[in-house]
C-alpha positions, 0 to 999 in steps of 0.5 A: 461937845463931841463934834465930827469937825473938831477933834483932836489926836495926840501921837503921844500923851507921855513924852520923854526930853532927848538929850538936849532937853527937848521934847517933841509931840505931834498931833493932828486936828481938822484943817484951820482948827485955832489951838493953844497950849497951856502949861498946867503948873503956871498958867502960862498960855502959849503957841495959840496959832492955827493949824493950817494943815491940819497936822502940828509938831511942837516942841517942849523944853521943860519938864511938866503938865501942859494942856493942848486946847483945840477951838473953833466956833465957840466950841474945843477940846482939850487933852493933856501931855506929860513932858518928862526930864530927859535920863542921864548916861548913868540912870538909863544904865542903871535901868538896865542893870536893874532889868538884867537883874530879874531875869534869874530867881534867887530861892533859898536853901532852907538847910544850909541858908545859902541863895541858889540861883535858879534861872527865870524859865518854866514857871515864869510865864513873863519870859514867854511874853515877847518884847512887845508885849512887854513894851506895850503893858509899860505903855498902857500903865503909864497912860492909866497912870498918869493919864487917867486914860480910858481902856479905849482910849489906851487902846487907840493910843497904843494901835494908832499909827499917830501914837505908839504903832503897837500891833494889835495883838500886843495892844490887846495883851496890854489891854488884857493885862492891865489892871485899872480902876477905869471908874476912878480914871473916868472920875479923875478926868471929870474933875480935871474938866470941871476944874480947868476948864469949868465944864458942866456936868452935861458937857463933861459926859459928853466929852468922857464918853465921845468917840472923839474924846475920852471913850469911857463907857456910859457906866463909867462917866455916870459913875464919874458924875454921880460922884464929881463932887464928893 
């Protein structure tokens, strides 16, 4: 399945609409690659053009699951995308508000039983992390989340100047940080193979631990498919 002429880079694997309700993604394959895009929920089979240049913009217009599939020469690849609602005027206020909240600490007066406030500073090592860090740990746990994506594979995604263009230092710190079963994620992504694309348990290794693939460990796709079928 790894193939050095058939490979395919997503900018972003979680996507949020704009406020017309759109959602664009970019990803690029080898030039004249054929692709197709799937919607996982009904099937639905769109877009199956070529890539004459080699770098594809689409986009979505509902919510969902979708599957970008890249083929040629009886061989593909595929990755999965989340398309997400667009957030209205009052829920992106209110995740402000509830941001803005956690930056002071609410402690207990055990004589009186009144609530002091006492601002988030010394004791908080979280305030020490810049923005970025911040930013980049939100991204990693929606892509080990939602994306059963492998530490490598965040990594990539989080560095890669197709994908999120984080620093290398915030990417590690994410990396670092993130607390991730990858076994679990390795053995969610085999069975999404076995499932929908009915990949052999050989193929599926392949594809897990590829450098153009998934890039989970040997460790991590054995246990995947010692257990593929629990």
């Amino acid at each position: 399945m790894s193939n050095r002429s058939l490979f395919l880079d997503i900018d972003r694997q979680t996507v949020q609409a704009d406020t017309n309700g759109q959602a664009r993604v970019n990803f690029r394959t080898n030039k004249d690659n054929n692709y197709f895009v799937e919607h996982e929920k009904t099937k639905l089979i769109f877009d199956e053009e070529k890539a004459t240049t080699g770098e594809v913009t689409m986009k979505f217009s509902y919510p969902g699951k979708y599957r970008i599939v890249v083929f040629k020469d009886g061989k593909y690849v595929a990755k999965t995308i989340l398309v997400r609602e667009k957030v209205s005027d009052k829920e992106a206020s209110d995740t402000e508000s509830d941001d803005s909240s956690t930056n002071d600490i609410s402690v207990s007066d055990g004589d009186t039983g009144n609530q002091q406030s006492e601002p988030a500073q010394k004791d908080d090592a979280s305030t020490q992390v810049s923005p970025e860090y911040k930013s980049a740990l939100n991204k990693a746990k929606d892509y080990a989340s939602e994306q059963y994506m492998s530490q490598q594979g965040i990594y990539r995604q989080l560095t890669s100047e197709y994908g999120e263009k984080f620093s290398a230092d915030a990417a590690q710190y994410a990396i670092d940080n993130l607390q991730v079963d990858y076994n679990a994620n390795a053995l969610k992504k085999a069975k999404e193979y076995q499932s929908e694309q009915d990949m052999s348990p050989e193929a599926i290794r392949d594809q897990l631990t590829s450098e153009y693939g998934e890039q989970f460990t040997p460790e991590q796709a054995d246990y995947a498919i010692q257990h593929l079928n629990d």
